[in-house]
C-alpha positions as CSV (number, residue, x, y, z in Angstrom):
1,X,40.6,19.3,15.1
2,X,39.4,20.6,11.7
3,X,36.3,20.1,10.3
4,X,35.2,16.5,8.5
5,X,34.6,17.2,4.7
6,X,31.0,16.9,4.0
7,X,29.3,12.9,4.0
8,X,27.9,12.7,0.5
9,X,24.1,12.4,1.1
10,X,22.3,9.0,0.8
11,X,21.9,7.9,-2.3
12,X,24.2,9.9,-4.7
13,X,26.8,6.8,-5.2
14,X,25.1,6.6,-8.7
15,X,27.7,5.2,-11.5
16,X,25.7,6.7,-14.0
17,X,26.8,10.1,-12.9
18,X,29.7,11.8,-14.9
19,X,32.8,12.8,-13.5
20,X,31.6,16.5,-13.1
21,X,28.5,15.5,-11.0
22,X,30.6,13.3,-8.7
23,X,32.9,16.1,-8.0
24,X,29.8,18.3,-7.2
25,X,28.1,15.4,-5.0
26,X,31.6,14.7,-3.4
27,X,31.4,10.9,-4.6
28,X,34.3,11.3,-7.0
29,X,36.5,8.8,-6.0
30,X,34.3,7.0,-3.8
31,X,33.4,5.0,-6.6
32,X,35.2,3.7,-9.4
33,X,35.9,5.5,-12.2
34,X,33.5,3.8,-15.2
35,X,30.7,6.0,-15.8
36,X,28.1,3.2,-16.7
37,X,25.0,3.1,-18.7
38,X,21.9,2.4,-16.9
39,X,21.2,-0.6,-18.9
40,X,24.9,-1.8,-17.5
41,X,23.8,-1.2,-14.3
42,X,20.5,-2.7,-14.1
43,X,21.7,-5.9,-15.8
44,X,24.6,-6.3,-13.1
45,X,21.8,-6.0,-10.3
46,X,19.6,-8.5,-12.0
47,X,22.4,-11.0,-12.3
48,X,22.8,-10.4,-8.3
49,X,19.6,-11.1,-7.7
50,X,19.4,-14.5,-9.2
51,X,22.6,-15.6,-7.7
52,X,20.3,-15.2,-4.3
53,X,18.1,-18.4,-3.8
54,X,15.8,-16.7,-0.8
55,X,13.6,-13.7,-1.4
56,X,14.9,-12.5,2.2
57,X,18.1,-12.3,0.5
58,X,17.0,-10.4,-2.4
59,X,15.2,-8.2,0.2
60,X,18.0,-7.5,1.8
61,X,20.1,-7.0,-1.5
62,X,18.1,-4.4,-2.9
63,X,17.6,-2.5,1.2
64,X,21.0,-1.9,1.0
65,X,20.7,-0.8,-3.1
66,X,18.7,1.8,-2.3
67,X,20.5,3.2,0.8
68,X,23.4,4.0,-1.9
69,X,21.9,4.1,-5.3
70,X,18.7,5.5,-5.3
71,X,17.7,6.1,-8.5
72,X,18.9,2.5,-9.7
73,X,17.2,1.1,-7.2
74,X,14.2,3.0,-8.8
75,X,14.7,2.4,-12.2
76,X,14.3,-1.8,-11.1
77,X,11.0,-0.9,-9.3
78,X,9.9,0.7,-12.4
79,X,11.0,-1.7,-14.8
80,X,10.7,-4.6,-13.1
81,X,7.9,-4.1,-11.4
82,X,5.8,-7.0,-11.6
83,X,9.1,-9.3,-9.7
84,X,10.1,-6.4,-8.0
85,X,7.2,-5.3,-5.9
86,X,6.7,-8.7,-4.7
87,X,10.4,-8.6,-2.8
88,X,10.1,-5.1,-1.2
89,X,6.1,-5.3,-0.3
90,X,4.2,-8.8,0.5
91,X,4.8,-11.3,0.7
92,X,8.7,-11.1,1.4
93,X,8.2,-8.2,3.5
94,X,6.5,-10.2,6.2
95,X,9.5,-12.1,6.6
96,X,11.6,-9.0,6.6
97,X,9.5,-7.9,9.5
98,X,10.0,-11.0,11.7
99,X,13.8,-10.8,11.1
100,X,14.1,-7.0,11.0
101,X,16.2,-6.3,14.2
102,X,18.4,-9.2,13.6
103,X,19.0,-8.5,10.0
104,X,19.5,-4.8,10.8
105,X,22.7,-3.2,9.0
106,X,21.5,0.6,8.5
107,X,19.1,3.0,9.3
108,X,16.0,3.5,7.5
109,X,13.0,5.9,8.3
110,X,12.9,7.4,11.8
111,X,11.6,6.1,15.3
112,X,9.7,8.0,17.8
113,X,9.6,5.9,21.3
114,X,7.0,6.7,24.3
115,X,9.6,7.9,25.7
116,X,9.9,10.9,23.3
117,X,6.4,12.2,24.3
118,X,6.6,15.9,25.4
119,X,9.5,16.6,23.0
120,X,8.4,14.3,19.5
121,X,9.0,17.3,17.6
122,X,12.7,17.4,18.3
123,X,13.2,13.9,17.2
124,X,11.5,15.0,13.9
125,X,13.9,17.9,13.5
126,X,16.5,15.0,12.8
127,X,14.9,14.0,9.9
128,X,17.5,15.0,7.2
129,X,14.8,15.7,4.6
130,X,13.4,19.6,4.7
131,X,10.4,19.1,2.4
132,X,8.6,15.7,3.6
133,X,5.5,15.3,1.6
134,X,4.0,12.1,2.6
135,X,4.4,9.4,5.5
136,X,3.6,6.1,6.5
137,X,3.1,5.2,10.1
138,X,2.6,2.1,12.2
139,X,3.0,1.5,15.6
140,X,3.7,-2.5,14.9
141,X,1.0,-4.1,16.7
142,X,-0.5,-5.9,14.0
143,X,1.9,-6.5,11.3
144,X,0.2,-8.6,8.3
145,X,-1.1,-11.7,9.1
146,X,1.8,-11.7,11.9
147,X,0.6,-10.3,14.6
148,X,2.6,-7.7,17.3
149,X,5.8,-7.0,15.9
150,X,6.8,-4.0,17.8
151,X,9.7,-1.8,16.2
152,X,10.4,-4.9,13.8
153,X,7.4,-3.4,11.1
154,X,9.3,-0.8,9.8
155,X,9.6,-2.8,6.8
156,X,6.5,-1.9,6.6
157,X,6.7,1.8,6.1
158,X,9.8,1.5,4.3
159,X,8.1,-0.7,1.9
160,X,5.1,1.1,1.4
161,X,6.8,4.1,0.8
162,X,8.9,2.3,-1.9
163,X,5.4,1.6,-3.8
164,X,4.3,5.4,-3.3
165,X,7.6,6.2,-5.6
166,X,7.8,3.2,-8.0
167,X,4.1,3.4,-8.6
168,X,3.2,6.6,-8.7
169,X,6.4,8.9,-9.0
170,X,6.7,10.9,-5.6
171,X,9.9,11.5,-5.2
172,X,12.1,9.3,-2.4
173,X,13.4,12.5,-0.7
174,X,9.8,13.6,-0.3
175,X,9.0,10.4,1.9
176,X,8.9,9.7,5.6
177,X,8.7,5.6,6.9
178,X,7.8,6.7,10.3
179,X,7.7,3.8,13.5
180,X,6.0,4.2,16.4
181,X,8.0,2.6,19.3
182,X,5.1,2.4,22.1
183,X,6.1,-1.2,23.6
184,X,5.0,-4.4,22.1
185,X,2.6,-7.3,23.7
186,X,4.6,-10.0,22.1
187,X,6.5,-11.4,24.8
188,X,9.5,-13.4,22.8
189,X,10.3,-9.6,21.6
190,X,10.8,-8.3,24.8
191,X,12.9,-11.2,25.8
192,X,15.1,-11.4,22.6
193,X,18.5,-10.0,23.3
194,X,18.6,-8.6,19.7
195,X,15.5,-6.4,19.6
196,X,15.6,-3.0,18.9
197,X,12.7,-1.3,20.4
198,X,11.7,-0.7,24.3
199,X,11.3,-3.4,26.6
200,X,8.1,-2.3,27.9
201,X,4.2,-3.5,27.8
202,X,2.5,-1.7,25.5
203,X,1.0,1.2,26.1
204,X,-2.9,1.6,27.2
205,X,-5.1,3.1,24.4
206,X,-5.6,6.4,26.1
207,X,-1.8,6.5,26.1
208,X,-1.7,6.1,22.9
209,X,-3.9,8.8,21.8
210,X,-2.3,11.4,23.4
211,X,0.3,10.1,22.1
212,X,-0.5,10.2,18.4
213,X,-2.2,13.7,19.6
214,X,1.5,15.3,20.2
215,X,2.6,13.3,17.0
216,X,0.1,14.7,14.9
217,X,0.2,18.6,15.4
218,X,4.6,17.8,14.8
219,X,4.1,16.1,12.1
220,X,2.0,19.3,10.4
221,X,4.3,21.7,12.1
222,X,6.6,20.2,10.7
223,X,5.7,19.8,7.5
224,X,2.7,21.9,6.5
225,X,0.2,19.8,4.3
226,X,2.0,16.5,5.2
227,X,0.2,13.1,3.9
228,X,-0.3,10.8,7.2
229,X,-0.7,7.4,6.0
230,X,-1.8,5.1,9.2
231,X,-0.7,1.3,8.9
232,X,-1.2,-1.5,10.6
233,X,-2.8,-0.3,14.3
234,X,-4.5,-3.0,16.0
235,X,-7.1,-0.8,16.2
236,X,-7.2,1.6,13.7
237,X,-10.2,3.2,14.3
238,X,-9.9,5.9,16.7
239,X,-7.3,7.1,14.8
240,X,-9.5,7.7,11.5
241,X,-12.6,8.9,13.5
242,X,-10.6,11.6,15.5
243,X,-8.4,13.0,13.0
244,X,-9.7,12.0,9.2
245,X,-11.7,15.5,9.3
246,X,-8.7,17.4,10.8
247,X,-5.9,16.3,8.8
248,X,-5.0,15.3,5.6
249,X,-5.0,11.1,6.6
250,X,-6.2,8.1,5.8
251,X,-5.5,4.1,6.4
252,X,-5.1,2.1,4.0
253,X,-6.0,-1.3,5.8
254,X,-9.2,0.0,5.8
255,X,-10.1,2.5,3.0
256,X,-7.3,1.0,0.6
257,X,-7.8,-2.4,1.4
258,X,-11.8,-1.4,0.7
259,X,-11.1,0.6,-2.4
260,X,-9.0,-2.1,-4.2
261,X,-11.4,-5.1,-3.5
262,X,-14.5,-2.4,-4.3
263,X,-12.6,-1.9,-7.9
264,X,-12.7,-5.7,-8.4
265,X,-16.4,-6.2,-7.1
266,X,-17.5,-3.7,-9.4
267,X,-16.1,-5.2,-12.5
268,X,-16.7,-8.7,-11.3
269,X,-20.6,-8.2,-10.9
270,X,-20.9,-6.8,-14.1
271,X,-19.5,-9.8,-15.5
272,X,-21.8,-11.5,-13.5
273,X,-25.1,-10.0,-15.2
274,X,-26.8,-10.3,-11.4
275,X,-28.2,-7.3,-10.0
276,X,-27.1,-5.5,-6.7
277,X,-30.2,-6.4,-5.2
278,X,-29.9,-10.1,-5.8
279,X,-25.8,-10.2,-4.5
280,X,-25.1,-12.1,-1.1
281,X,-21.7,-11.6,0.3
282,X,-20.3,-13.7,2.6
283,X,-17.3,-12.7,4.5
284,X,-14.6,-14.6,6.5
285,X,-13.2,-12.1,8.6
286,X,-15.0,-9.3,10.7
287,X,-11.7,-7.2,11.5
288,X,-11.2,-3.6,10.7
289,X,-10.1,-4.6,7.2
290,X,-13.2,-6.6,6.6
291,X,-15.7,-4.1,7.9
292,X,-13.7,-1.4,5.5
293,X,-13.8,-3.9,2.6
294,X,-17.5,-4.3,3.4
295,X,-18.9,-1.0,3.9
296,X,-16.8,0.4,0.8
297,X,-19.2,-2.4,-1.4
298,X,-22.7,-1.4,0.7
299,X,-22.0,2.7,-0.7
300,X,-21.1,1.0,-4.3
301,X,-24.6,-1.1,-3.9
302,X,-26.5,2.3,-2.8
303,X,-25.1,4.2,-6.2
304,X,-27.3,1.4,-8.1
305,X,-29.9,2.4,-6.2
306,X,-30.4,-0.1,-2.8
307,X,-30.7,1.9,0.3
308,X,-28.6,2.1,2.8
309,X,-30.5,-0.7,4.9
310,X,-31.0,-3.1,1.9
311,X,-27.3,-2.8,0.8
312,X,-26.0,-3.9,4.5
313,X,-28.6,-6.7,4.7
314,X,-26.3,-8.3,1.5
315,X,-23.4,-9.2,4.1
316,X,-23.3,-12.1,6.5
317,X,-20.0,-11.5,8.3
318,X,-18.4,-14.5,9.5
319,X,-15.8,-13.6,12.7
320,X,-14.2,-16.8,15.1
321,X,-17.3,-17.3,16.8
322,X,-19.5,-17.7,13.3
323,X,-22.2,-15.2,12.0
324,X,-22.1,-12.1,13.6
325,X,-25.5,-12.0,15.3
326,X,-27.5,-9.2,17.8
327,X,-28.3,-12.1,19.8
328,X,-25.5,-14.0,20.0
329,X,-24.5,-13.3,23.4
330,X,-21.1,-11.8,23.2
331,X,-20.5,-8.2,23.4
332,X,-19.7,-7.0,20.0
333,X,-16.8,-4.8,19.0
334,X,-18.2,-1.5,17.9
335,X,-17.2,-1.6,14.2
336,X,-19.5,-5.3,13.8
337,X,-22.6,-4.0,15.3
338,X,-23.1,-2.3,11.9
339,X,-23.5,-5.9,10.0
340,X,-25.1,-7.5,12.9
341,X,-27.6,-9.9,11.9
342,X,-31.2,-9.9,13.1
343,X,-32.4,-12.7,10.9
344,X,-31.4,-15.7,12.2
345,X,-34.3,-16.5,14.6
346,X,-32.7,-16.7,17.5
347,X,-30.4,-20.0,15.5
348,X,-26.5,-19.0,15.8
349,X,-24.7,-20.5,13.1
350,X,-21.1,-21.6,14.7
351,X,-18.8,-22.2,11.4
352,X,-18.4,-21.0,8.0
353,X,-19.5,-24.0,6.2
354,X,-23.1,-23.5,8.1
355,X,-23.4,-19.6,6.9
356,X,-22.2,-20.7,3.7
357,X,-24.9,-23.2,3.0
358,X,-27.3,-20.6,4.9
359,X,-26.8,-17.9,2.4
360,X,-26.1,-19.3,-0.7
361,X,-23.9,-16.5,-1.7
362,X,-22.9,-15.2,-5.0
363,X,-19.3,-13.5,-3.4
364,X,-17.2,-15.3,-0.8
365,X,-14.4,-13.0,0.6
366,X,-11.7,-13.8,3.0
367,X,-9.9,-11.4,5.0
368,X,-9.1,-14.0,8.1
369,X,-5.6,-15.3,7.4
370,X,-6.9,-18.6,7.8
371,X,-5.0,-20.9,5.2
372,X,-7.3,-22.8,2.9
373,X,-10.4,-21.7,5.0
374,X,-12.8,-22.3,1.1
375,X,-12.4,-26.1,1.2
376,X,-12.7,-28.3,-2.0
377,X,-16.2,-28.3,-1.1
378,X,-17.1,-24.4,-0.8
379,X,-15.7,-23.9,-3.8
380,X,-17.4,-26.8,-5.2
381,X,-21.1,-25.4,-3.9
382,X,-19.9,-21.8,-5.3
383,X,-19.9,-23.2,-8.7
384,X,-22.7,-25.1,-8.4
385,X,-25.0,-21.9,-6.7
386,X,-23.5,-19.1,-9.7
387,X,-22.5,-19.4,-13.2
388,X,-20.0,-17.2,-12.0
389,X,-19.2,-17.0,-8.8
390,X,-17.5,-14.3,-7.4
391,X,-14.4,-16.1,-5.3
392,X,-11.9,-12.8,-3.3
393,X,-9.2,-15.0,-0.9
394,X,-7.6,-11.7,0.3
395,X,-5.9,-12.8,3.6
396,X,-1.6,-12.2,3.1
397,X,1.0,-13.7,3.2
398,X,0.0,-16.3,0.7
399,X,0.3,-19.2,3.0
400,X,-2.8,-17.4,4.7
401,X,-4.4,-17.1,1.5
402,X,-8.4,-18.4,2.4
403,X,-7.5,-20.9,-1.0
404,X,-5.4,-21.0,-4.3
405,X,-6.1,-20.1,-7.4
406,X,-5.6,-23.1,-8.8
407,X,-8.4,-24.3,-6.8
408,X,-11.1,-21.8,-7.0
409,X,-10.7,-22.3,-10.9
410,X,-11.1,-26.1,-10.4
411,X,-13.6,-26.9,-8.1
412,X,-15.9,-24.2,-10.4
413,X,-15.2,-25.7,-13.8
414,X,-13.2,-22.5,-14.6
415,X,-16.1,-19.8,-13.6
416,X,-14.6,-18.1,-10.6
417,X,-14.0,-15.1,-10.9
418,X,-11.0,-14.6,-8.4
419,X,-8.8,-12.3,-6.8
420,X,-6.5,-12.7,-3.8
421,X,-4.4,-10.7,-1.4
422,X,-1.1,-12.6,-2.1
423,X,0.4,-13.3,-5.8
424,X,-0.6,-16.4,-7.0
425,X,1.4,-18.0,-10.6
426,X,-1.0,-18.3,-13.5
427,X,-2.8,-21.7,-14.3
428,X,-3.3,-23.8,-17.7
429,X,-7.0,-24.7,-18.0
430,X,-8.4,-26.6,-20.6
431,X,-5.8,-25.7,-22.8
432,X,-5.5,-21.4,-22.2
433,X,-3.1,-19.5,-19.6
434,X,-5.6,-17.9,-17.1
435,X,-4.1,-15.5,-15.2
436,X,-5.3,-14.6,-11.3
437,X,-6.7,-11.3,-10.8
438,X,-4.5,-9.5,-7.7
439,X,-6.5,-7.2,-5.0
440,X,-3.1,-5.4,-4.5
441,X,-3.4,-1.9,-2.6
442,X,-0.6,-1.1,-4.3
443,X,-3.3,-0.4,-7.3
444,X,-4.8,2.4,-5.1
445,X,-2.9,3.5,-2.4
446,X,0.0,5.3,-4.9
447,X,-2.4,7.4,-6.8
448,X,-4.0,8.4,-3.5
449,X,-1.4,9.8,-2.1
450,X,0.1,11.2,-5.3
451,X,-3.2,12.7,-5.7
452,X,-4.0,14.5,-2.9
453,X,-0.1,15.4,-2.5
454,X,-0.9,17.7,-6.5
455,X,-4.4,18.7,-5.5
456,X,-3.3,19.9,-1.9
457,X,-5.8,18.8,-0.3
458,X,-6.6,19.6,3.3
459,X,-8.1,16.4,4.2
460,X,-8.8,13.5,2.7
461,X,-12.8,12.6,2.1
462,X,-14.8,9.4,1.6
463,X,-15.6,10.6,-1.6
464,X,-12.0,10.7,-2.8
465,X,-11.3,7.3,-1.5
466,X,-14.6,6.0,-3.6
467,X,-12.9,7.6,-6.9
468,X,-10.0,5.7,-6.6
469,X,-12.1,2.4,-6.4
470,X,-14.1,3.6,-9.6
471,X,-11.2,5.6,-11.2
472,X,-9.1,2.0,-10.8
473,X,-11.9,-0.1,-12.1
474,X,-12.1,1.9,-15.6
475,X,-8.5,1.7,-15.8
476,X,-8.4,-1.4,-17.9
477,X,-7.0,-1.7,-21.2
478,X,-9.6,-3.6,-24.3
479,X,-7.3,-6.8,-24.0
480,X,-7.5,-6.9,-20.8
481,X,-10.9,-6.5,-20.3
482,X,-12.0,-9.4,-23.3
483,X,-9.7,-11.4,-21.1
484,X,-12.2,-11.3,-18.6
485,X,-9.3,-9.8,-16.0
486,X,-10.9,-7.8,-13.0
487,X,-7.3,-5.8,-12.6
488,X,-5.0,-4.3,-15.1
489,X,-1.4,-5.5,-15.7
490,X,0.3,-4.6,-13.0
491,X,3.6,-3.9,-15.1
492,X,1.2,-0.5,-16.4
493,X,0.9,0.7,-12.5
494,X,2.6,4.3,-13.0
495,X,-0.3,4.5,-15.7
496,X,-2.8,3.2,-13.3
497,X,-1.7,5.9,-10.8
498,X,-2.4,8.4,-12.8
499,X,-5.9,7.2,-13.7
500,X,-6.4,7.1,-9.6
501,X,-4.8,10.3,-9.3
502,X,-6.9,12.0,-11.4
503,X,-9.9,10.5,-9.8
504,X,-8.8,11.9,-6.9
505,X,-8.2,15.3,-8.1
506,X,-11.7,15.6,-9.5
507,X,-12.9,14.0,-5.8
508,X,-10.9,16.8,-4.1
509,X,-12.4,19.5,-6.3
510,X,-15.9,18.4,-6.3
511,X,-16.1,18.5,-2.3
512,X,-13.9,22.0,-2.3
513,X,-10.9,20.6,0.1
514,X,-8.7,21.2,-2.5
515,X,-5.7,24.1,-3.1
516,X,-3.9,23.8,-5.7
517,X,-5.7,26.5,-8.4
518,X,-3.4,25.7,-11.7
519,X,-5.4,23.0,-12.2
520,X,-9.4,23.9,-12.0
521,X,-9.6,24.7,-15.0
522,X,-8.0,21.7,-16.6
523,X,-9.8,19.1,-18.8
524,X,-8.6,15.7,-18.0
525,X,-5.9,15.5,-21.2
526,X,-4.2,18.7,-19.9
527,X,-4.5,17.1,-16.4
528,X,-3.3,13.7,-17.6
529,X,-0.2,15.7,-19.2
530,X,-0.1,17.7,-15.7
531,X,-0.1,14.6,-13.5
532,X,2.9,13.4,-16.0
533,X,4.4,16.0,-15.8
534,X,5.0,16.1,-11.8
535,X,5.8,12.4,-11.5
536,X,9.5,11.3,-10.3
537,X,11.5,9.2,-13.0
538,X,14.4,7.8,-12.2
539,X,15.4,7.2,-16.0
540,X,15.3,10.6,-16.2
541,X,17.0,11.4,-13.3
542,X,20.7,11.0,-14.7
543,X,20.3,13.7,-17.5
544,X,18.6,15.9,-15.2
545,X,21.2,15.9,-12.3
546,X,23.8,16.2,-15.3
547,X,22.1,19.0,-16.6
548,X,21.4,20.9,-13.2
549,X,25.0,20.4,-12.2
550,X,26.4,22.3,-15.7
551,X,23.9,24.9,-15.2
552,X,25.9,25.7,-11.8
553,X,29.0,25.3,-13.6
554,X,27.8,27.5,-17.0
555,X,26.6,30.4,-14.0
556,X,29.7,30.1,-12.1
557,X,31.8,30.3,-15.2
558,X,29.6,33.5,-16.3
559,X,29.9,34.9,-12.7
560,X,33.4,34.8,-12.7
561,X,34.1,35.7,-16.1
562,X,36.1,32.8,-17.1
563,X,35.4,31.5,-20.8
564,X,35.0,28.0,-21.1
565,X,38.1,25.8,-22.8
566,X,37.6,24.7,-26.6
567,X,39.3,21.3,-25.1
């Protein structure tokens, strides 16, 4: 039997392409014969898209987009970015995630199961990509606000890595959504004739180091200089303490999400006009994310000049049992004990309302996923404590949101100064559009990677991570910042991401892990043009591939001495 003629690779069924690239992409034929301009094409998509009532739909829609039109795909994220983002990343990808194995149609990233252990470097050899420059992993176990997932948070990965390229220009090919198949808790999973992953417990957390041990020394093997992006672990910190010094890796639940919020708090109390010293943060939520989230504010509080000891004494963290206490006679998970009170004379104070009217506080932040924990009257006692009271509802999906927007601006007369985790729509208050500031990770997370990826960076430091947060928080335009906005518009991310890269260049040089020597020399308007300058765009990617492909034809033609036709 002879030979099949070669598949054309993912992502090439562009109708943008001229007749001369489909013939070298072996897509001629495959797709009809119009070559379309990209406006054409982006306006057919758009009317798709609003033919389709449910964002799963729409999800689903542009999944299958870019599995056969890349670029396109690309050029919405890009373009539309601001309704976009919100369909392939939170909040539509949590539902994407509950459905995943019974909505699946195609594959997308790779798998590695337990049962690959002793051989994962194999399965990575199947990974059609040769150069892989950055990946996103998860083993599932704590998807969201959603709990153990198993195999079904891909869509996580794949969504992430979707941001990495809209936002901040690494290229698709360069990409790796990477799922961790090590057995899932959740019960109904294991039951459910259509899931996709193992049928097996869990596996113990020892297990799961070695596991992620093997994984790790593939994964550089492999790819020499790899980003390793950790995503929702249950536990994520083992991970970070064993490897962040060894590898270039970071997690973005924890130093993201803390970067991002740290960006807002920074710009929030200097709107404020209250000192470090006189800031009490109360925080709903004592999880990884909301120890990150805190500890990423205590270093910000020391670089005005706290110590270390009165910085941590700011936070009263607030966890299902109430105020996280030395004395309140639970054993504490080991990343608490750091906020642990010692203040509360021996009085444990059970809820949130209690801690609230303890501490008076000028910032109330919710990482809890506990829908509408800031009642009418929190937000009412905020306003009444601050002239501006510093109000972060960070918990995702919205419905978990810790309260609205339209409520924070209410019960304070209009002096919150809010950001959430979930997109909330803008509000009309006494007569003005205010819009909601949006502690999106996607602010960060892109330019981290995309910086570290130029720099080449052999690990990735705390002190890297803290430039994002500042580089982010200077990022924002004059208009924006009479506004009184604690974010930039997120339709100027790819500029964003450059302003974080470039923060985390000058991170990577000052604490001498980085390799890539063009660039020392640089000031930052040669770097700016630099950064530019190695940033995927998928507008240009049509006149590029056009003009690569008659290159090969011009040398081919030269090579065999054939002239080329006046016709």
């Amino acid at each position: 039997m002879s030979a099949a003629h070669p598949p054309p690779a993912t992502g090439d069924y562009d109708t943008s392409y001229s007749a001369a690239v489909r013939r070298h992409n072996y897509t001629y034929g495959l797709v009809p014969p119009a070559v379309e301009t990209q406006e054409n094409q982006a306006s057919r998509c758009l009317k798709q898209l609003a033919q389709k009532p449910k964002s799963i739909d729409k999800y689903l829609y542009l999944s299958g987009l870019r599995n056969t039109n890349v670029h396109l795909f690309y050029r919405l994220v890009t373009q539309y970015i601001k309704d976009i983002a919100p369909i392939v990343y939170t909040p539509t990808v949590g539902d994407a995630c509950l459905q995943w194995s019974h909505n699946y149609v195609q594959p997308e990233g790779l798998y590695v199961s337990y049962a690959d252990r002793e051989h994962i470097a194999s399965v990575l050899n199947n990974w059609p990509q040769s150069n892989v420059e950055i990946t996103v992993v998860t083993d599932g176990s704590r998807i969201l606000g959603l709990g153990d997932l198993g195999i079904n948070g891909m869509g996580i990965p794949v969504g992430k890595l979707a941001l990495y390229t809209g936002c901040a220009g690494i290229r698709p090919e360069a990409t790796l959504p990477l799922m961790l198949d090590l057995g899932t808790g959740n019960k109904s999973l294991r039951e459910d004739p259509l899931y996709m992953g193992s049928r097996r417990e869990k596996v113990s957390a020892q297990e799961e180091q070695e596991f992620l041990d093997e994984l790790m020394v593939a994964l550089v093997e492999k790819w020499p200089g790899i980003v390793i992006q950790f995503e929702d672990f249950k536990n994520p910190f083992p991970a970070i303490e064993k490897y962040g010094g060894k590898y270039t890796c970071f997690n973005d639940d924890i130093q993201g999400t803390g970067a991002v919020v740290l960006a807002g708090i920074i710009n929030a109390v200097k709107r404020t006009g209250v000192p470090v010293k006189d800031q009490r943060a109360v925080f709903l939520g004592a999880g990884s994310a909301g120890v990150g989230v805190a500890k990423q504010i205590v270093e910000y509080f020391m670089r005005e000049g706290l110590t270390e000891n009165e910085a941590r004494r700011c936070f009263w963290l607030v966890d299902t049992k109430g105020l996280v206490t030395n004395d309140r006679g639970d054993k504490l998970a080991e990343h608490k004990v750091y906020f642990s009170r010692d203040d509360n004379a021996g009085k444990q104070y059970k809820t949130l309302t209690d801690v609230v009217d303890l501490v008076k506080p000028t910032i109330l932040m919710g990482l809890s996923t506990i829908g509408g924990a800031f009642s009418p009257d929190m937000l009412t006692k905020m306003g009444q404590w601050n002239e501006h009271p510093i109000i972060f509802p960070l918990s995702n999906p919205s419905a978990n949101s810790e309260c609205t927007f339209e409520d924070a601006f209410k019960y304070t007369n209009g002096r919150a100064l809010f950001a959430s985790g979930s997109p909330f729509e803008s509000i009309e208050y006494k007569g003005k559009l205010q819009v909601p500031g949006q502690g999106n990770n996607m602010y960060v997370f892109p330019g981290i990677g995309l910086g570290t990826i130029l720099s080449k960076a052999t690990t990735i430091t705390q002190s890297m991570i803290y430039a994002s947060a500042t580089s982010l928080s200077t990022s924002l335009e004059p208009p924006e910042v009479s506004e009184g906005w604690l974010y930039p518009e997120i339709a100027r991310i790819r500029d964003v991401s450059v302003v974080v890269a470039m923060g985390v260049i000058r991170a990577a040089q000052e604490a001498g892990v980085d390799r890539e020597q063009s660039i020392k020399g640089m000031g930052d308007t040669e770097l700016e043009k630099w950064v530019r300058s190695k940033m995927y765009d998928p507008h240009a990617e049509t006149q590029r591939v056009e003009e690569e492909v008659q290159g090969l034809v011009d040398m081919s033609r030269k090579g065999s001495g054939v002239r080329g036709s006046h016709l």
